[in-house]
C-alpha angles and dihedrals in degrees: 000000000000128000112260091243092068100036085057094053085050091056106049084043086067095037083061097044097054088040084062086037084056099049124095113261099258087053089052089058092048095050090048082042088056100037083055101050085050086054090049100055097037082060092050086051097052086044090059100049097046080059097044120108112241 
């Protein structure tokens, strides 16, 4: 049987799946638009600091 902690983090994983699942198609793509931009600049951030002088 699994902690409640992470039953709980399961559970609001799939909450979030079927509530994409849910949306209209052109929301969809807003949501993955949005999602990808977040990726992008989290990598440019990483870029930087690895870059960065200590």
């Amino acid at each position: 049987m699994k902690p409640k902690d992470e039953w709980s983090e399961e559970a609001e994983g799939l909450s979030l799946v079927r509530a994409f699942l849910l949306l209209p198609p052109d929301k969809r793509r807003l949501v993955l638009k949005f999602a990808d931009e977040l990726a992008r600049a989290q990598e440019r951030h990483e870029e930087g600091a690895e870059a960065s002088p200590t």
